[in-house]
SEROFI-98940 format. One line per 10 residues: their letters; for each residue x, y, z of N, C-alpha, C. Coordinates in nm, 3 decimals. Atoms other than C-alpha are relative to their C-alpha. Layout:
BEGIN
a	X:Y:Z:X:Y:Z:X:Y:Z ~ ...
***
This chain:
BEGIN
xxxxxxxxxx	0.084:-0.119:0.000:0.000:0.000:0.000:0.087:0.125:0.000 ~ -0.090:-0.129:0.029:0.073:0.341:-0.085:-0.075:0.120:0.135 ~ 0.064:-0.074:-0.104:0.058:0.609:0.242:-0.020:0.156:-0.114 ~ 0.022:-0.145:0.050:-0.080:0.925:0.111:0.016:0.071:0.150 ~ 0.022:-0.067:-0.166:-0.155:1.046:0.529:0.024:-0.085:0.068 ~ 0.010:0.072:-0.079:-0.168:0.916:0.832:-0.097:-0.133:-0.002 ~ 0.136:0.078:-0.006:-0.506:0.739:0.770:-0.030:-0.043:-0.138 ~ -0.021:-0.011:0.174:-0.492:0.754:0.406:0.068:-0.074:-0.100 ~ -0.108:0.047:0.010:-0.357:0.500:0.200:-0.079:-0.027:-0.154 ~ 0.033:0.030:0.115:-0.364:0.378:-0.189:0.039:-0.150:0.011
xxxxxxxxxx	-0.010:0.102:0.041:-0.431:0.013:-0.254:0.021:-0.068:-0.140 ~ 0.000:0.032:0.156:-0.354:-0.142:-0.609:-0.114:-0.066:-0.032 ~ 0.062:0.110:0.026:-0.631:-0.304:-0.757:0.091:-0.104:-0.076 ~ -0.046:0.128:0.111:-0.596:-0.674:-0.914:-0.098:-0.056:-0.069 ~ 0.099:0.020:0.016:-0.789:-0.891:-1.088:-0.082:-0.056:0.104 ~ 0.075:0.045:-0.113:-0.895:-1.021:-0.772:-0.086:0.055:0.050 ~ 0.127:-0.145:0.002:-1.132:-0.702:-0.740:-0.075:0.026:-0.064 ~ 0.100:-0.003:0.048:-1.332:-0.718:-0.957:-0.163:0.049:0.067 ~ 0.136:0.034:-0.066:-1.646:-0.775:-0.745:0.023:0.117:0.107 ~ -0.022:-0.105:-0.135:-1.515:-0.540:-0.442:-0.019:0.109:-0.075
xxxxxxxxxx	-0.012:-0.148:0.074:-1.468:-0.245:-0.726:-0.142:0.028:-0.066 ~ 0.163:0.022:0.044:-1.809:-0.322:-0.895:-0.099:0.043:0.136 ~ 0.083:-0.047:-0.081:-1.974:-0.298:-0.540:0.014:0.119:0.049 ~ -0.031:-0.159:-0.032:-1.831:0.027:-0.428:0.002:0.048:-0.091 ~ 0.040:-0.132:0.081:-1.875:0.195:-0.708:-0.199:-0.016:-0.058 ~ 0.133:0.061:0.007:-2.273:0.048:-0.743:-0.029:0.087:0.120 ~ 0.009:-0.093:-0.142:-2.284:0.262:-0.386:0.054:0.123:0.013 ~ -0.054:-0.137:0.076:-2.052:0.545:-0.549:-0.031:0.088:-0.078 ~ 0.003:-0.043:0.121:-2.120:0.618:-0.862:-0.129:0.108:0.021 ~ 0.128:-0.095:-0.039:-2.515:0.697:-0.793:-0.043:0.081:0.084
xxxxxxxxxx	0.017:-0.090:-0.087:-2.485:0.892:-0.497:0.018:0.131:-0.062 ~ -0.067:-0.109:0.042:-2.292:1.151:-0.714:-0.049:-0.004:-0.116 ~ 0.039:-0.057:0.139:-2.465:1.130:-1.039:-0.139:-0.093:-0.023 ~ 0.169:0.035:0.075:-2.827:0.977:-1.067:-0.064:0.093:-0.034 ~ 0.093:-0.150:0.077:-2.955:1.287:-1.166:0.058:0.044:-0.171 ~ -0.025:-0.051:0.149:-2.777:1.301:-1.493:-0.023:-0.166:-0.069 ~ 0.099:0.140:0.117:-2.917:0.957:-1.611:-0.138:-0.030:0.008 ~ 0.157:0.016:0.033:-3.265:0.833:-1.714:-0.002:-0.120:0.117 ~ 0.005:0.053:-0.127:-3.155:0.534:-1.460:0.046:-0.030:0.043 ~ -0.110:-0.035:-0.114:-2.964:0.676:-1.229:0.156:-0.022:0.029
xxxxxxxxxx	-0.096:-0.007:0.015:-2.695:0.605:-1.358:0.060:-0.199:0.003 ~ -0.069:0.102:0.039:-2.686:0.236:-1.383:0.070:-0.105:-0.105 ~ -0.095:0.065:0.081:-2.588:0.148:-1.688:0.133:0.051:-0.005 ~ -0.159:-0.062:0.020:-2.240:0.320:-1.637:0.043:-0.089:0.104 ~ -0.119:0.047:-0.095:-2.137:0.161:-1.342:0.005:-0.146:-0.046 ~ 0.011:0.154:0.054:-2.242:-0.185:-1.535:0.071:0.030:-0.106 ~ -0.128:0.050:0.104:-2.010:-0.084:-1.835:0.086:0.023:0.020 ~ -0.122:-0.031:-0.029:-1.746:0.065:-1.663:0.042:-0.136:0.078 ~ -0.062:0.079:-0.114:-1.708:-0.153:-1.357:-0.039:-0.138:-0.041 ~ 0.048:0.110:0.057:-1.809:-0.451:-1.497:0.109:-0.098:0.002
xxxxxxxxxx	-0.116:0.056:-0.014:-1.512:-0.729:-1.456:0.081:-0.024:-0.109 ~ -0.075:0.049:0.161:-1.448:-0.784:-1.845:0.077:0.164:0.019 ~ -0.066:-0.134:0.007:-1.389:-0.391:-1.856:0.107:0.025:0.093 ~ -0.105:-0.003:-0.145:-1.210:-0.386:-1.537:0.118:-0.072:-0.028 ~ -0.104:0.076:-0.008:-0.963:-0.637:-1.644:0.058:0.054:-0.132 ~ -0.079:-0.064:0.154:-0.893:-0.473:-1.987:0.023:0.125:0.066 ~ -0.062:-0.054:-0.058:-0.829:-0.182:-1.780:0.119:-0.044:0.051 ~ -0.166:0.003:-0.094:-0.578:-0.338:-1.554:0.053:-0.041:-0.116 ~ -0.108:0.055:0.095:-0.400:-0.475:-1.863:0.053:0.077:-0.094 ~ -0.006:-0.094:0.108:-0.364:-0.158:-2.022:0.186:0.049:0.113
xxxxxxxxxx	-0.157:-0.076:-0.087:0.053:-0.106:-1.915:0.017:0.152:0.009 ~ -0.015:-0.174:-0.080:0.035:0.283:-1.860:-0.062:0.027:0.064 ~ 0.064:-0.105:-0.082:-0.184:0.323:-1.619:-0.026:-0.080:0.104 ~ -0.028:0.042:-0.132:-0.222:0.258:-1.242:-0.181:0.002:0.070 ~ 0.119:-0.021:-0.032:-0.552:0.182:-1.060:-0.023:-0.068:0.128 ~ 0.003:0.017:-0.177:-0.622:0.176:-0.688:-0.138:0.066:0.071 ~ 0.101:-0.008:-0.129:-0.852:0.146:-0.392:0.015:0.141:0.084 ~ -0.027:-0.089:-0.127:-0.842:0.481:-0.162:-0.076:-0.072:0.098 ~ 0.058:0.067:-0.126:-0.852:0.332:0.170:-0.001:0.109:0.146 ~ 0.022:-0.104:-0.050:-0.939:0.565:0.459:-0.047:-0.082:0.134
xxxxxxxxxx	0.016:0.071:-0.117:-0.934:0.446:0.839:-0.032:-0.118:-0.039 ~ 0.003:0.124:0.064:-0.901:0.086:0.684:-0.111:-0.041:-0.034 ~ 0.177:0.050:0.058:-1.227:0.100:0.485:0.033:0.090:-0.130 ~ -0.048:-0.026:0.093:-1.235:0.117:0.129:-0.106:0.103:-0.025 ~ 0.091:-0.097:0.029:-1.393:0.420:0.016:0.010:0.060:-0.151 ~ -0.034:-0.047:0.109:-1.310:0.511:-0.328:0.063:-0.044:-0.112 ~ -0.126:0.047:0.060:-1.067:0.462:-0.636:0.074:0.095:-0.033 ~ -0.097:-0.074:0.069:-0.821:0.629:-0.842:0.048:-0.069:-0.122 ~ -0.075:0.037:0.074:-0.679:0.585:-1.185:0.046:0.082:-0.061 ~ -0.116:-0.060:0.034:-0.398:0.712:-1.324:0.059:-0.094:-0.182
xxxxxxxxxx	-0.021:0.060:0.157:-0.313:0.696:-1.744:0.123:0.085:0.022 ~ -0.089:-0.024:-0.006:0.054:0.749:-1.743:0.022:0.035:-0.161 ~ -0.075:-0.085:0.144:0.189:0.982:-2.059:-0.135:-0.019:-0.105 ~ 0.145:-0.017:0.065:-0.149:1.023:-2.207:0.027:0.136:-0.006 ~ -0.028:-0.092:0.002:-0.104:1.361:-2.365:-0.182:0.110:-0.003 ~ 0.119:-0.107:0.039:-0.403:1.675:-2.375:0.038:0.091:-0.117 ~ -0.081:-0.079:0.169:-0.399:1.790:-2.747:0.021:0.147:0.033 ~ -0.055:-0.163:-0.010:-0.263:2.110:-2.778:0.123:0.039:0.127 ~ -0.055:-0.054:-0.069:-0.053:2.096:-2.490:0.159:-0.051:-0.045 ~ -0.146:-0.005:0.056:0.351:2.123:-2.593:0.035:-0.123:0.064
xxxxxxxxxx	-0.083:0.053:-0.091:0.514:1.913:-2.277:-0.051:-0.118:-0.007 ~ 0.008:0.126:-0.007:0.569:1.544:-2.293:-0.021:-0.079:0.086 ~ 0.057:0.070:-0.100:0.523:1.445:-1.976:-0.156:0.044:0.064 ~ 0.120:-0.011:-0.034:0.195:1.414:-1.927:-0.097:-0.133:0.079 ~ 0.065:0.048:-0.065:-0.045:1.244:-1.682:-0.141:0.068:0.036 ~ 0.125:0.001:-0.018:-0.437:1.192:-1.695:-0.070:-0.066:0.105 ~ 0.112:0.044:-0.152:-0.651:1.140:-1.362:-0.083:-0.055:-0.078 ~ 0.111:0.068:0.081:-0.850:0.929:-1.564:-0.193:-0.012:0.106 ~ 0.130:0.035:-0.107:-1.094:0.830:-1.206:0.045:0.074:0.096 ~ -0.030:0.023:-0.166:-1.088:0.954:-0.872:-0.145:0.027:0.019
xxxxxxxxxx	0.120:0.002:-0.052:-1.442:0.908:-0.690:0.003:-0.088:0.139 ~ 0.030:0.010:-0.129:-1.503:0.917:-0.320:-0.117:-0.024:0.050 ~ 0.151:0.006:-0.074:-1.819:0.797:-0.084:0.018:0.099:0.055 ~ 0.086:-0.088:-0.085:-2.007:1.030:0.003:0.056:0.069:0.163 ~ -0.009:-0.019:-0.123:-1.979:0.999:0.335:0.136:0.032:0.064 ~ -0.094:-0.039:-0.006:-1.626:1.122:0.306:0.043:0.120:-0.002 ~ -0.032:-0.174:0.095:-1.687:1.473:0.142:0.023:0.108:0.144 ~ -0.009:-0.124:-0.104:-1.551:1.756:0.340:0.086:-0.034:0.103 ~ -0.112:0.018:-0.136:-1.276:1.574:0.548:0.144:0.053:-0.074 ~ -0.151:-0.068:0.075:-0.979:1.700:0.259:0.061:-0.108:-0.014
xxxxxxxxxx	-0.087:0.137:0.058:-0.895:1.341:0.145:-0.012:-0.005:-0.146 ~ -0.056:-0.007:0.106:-0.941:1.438:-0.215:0.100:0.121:-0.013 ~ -0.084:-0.102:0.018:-0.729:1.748:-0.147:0.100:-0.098:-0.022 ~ -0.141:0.062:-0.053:-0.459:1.523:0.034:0.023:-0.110:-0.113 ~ -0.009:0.106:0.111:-0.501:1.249:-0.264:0.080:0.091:-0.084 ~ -0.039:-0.079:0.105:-0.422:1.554:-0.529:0.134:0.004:0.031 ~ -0.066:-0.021:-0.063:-0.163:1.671:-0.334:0.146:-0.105:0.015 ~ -0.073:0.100:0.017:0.012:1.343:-0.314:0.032:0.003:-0.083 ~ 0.013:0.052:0.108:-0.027:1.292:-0.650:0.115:0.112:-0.054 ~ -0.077:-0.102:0.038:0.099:1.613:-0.769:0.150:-0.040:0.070
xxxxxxxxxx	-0.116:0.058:-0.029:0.416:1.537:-0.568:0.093:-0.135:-0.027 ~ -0.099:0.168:0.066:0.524:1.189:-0.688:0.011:0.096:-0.171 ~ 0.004:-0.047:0.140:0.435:1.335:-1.041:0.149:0.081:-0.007 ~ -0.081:-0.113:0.015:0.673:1.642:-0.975:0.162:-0.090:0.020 ~ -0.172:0.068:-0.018:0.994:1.375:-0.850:-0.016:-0.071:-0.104 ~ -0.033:0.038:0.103:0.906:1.165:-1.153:0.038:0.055:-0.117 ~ 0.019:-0.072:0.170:0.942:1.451:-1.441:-0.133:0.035:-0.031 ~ 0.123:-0.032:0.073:0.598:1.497:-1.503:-0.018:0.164:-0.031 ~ 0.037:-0.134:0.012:0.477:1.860:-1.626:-0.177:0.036:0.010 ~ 0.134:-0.047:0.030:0.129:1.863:-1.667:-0.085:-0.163:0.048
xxxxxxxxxx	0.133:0.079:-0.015:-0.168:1.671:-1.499:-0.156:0.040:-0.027 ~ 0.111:-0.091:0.052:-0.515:1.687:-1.625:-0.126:-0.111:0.022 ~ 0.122:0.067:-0.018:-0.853:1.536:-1.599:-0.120:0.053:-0.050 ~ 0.133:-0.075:0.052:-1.208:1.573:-1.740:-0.084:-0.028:0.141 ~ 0.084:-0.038:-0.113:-1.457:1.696:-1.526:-0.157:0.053:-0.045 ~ 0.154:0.021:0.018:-1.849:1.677:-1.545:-0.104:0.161:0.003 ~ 0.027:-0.124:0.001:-1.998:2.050:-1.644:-0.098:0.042:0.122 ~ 0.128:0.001:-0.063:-2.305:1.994:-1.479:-0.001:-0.072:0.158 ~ -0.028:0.014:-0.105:-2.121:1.960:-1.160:0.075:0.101:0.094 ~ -0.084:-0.054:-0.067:-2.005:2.261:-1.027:0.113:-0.017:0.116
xxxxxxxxxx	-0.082:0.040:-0.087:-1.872:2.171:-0.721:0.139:-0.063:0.004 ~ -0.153:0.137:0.028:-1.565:1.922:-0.879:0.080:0.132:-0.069 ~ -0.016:-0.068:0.063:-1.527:2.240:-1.095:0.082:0.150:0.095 ~ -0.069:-0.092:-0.136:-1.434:2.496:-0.772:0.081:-0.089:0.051 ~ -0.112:0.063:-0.019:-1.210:2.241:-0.638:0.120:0.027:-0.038 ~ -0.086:0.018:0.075:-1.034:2.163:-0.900:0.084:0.125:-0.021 ~ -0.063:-0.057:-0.007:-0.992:2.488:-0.955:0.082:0.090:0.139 ~ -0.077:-0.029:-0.109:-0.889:2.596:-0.596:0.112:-0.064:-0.006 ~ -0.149:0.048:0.065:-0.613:2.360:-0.699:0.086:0.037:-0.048 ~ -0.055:-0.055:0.078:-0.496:2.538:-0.915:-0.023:-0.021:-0.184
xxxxxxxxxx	0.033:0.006:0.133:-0.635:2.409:-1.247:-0.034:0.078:-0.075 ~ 0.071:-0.091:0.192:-0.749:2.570:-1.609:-0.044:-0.075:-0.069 ~ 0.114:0.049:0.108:-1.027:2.498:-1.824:0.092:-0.004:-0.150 ~ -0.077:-0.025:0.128:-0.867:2.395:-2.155:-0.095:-0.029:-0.125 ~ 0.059:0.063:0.141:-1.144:2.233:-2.413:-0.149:-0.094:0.102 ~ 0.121:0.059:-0.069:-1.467:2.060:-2.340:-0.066:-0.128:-0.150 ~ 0.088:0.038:0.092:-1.677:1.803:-2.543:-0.145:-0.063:0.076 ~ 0.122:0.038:0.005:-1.990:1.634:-2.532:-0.009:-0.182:0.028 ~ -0.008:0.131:-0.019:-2.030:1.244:-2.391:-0.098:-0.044:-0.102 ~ 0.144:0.001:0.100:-2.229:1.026:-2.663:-0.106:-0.114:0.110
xxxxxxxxxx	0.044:0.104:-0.096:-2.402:0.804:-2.335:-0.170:0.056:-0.030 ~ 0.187:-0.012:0.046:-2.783:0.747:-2.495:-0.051:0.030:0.140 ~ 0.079:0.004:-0.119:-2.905:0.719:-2.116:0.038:0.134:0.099 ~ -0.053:-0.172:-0.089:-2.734:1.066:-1.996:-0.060:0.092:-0.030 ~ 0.061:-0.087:0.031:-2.967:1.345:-1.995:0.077:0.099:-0.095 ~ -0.040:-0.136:0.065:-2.877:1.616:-2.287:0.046:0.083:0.078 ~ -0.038:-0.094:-0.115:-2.797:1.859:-2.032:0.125:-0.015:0.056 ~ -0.086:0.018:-0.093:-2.592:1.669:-1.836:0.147:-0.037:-0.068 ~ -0.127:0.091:0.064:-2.320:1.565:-2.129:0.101:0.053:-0.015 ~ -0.121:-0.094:0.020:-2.087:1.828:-2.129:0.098:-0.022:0.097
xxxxxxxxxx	-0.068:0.074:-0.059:-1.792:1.696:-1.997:0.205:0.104:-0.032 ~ -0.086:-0.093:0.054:-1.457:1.965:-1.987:0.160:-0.075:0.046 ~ -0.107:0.048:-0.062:-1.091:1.861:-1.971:0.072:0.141:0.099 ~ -0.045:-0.120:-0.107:-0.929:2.084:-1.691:0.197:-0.047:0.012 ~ -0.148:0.087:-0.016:-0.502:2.078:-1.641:0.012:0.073:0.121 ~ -0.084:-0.080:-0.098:-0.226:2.208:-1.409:0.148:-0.017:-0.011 ~ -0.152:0.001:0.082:0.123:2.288:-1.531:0.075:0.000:0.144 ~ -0.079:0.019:-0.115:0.328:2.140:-1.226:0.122:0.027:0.007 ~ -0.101:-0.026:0.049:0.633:2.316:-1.347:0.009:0.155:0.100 ~ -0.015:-0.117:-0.109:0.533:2.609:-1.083:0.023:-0.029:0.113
xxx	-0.009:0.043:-0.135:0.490:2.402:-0.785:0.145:-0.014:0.033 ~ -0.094:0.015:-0.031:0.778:2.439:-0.575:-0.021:-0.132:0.094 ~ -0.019:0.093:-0.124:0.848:2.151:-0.318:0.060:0.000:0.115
***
């Protein structure tokens, strides 16, 4: 396990998770977005998390995908697409937050700060320059964060998910040029 805090730690998934990652995010996913599907959002967490998908994920060699564990209870994930670039941006090292999603019942203690935070710092001793992630329009809240972070809006598109309300499909990539952060 990886310590992010005191209490705070990153687990790897395997394929042995399947079923554990499928149920926490079946208890995840819709807390934070049944309102932008027709129902509630379950066909996403059945094609994402799904174990066929899940395992063609883990087999994809650039990218990293883990449990956030939090007072030894799993609460979340994370994935990480290693040198995945954002068009238009010059710098080669690049890294995409592909996932991070927290329960609920977590929001407001600063464990996705302290996740970022981490993150940004391994990034910065490996070389990286630029981390970035898309982020859900029709969610302000991920959108003030992010940018209290320090992020910038760079490009946006449109998801084609038949069961996602029109409204809700606008979906923006956001970065952060880690080439300021001092350490």
């Amino acid at each position: 396990m990886i310590k992010v805090s005191e209490n705070l730690f990153l687990r790897t998934i395997t394929s042995n998770d399947t079923v554990t990652l499928f149920k926490l995010m079946k208890e995840v996913y819709p807390a934070a977005y049944h309102h932008f599907w027709e129902d509630s959002g379950d066909w996403y967490v059945k094609s994402q998390y799904n174990k066929e998908n899940v395992l063609k994920e883990l087999a994809q060699p650039n990218s990293d995908y883990y449990f956030i564990v939090f007072d030894d209870e799993i609460i979340g994930n994370l994935r990480i697409i290693w040198n995945e670039k954002l068009a238009s941006l010059e710098d080669d090292k690049q890294v995409k937050l592909h996932r991070i999603y927290l329960h609920k019942k977590t929001q407001g203690k600063g464990l996705g700060k302290k996740i970022l935070n981490w993150l940004e710092e391994d990034l910065i001793k490996r070389g990286y320059k630029i981390i970035w992630l898309e982020a859900m329009n029709a969610q302000p809240q991920a959108f003030e964060f992010y940018k209290k972070l320090g992020f910038k809006y760079h490009s946006h598109n449109f998801l084609p998910f038949d069961l996602m309300f029109k409204e809700m499909r606008k979906i923006s990539q956001v970065y952060k040029n880690l080439d300021k952060i001092i350490l």
